[in-house]
Phi, psi and omega in degrees: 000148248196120190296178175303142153284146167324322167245026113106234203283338172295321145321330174270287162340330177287312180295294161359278210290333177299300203306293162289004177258340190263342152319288158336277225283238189025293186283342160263005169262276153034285182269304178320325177304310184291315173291323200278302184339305173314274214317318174327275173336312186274326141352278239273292187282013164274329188306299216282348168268327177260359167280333161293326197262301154323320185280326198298337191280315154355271188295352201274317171293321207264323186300274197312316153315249206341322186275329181285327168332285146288349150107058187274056154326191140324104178060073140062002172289108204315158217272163163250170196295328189305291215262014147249036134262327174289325170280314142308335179283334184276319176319312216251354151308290163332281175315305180320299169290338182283318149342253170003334203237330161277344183277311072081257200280349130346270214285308185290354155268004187260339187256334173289346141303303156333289167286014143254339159268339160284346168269324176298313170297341191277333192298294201324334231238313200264336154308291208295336180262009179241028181258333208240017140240019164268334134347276209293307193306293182310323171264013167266322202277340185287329177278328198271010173275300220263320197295335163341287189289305184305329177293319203289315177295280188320299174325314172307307174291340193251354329133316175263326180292317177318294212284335191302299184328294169304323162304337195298293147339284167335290171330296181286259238286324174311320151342297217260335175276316158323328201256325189274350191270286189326308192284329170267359171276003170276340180277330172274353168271008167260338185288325178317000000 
């Protein structure tokens, strides 16, 4: 068991809201752990797909050099024009659309990057105002000590004002008794 705080149920709330801010902060670094894992991991297998669909356009290509090289046509015959234009229109289709797919898988790891950083500023933004309202909290129970301590000297002043009051009524008849013990003994030293 875990001694009393010094500042009794304000203090244990205090240890609370840490607690649960400390809590807090933990499960969004966590989560925050976790989307970069994803995203990482998904980066990695869009890339690793699109270095596959290049070495395939690679060899696609290393096909096509070889044939206008050697003049591998059809039955080994050197290619016509027609069909090394038809074998570029398929070319430049392919890139074109592989282009296309890559631009693609671009923009979605560029937006899926964008919203993890935007998430990351609203956790970091949602830490920070419930870091600085367990502050304002830590600076209310620290004023309500002191404002504590001020009531108890009034009280104290007033408690000491109380007794004055009362004494007061005495006071004037002691006064007052003071004043009839003077006059007669100036009278009995004037009858002497």
């Amino acid at each position: 068991m875990s001694p009393p705080h010094p500042h009794g149920g304000e203090g244990e709330a205090m240890d609370r809201q840490r607690m649960v801010m400390s809590t807090i902060q933990q499960e969004v670094y966590r989560l925050l752990e976790g989307a970069r894992v994803d995203t990482e991991t998904k980066v990695k297998r869009e890339l690793k797909g699109i270095r596959e669909r290049v070495t395939m356009m690679d060899a696609q290509l290393d096909h096509i050099l070889q044939e206008l090289d050697g003049g591998g046509g059809k039955g080994g015959a050197p290619l016509t024009n027609e069909e090394v234009g038809t074998t570029l229109g398929q070319l430049e289709q392919t890139w074109g659309e592989e282009l296309r797919i890559l631009k693609q898988e671009l923009h979605q790891t560029i937006l899926a990057h964008n919203h993890n950083a935007d998430l990351i500023k609203t956790h970091k933004d949602t830490i920070d105002s419930l870091r600085d309202q367990c502050d304002k909290i830590h600076n209310v129970s620290s004023r309500a000590g002191e404002l504590q301590q001020q009531l108890g000297r009034l009280d104290a002043k007033l408690k000491a004002m109380n007794k004055q009051q009362k004494l007061e009524p005495l006071l004037e008849r002691v006064s007052v008794l003071k004043s009839r013990v003077d006059l007669a003994t100036r009278h009995i030293i004037s009858a002497a």
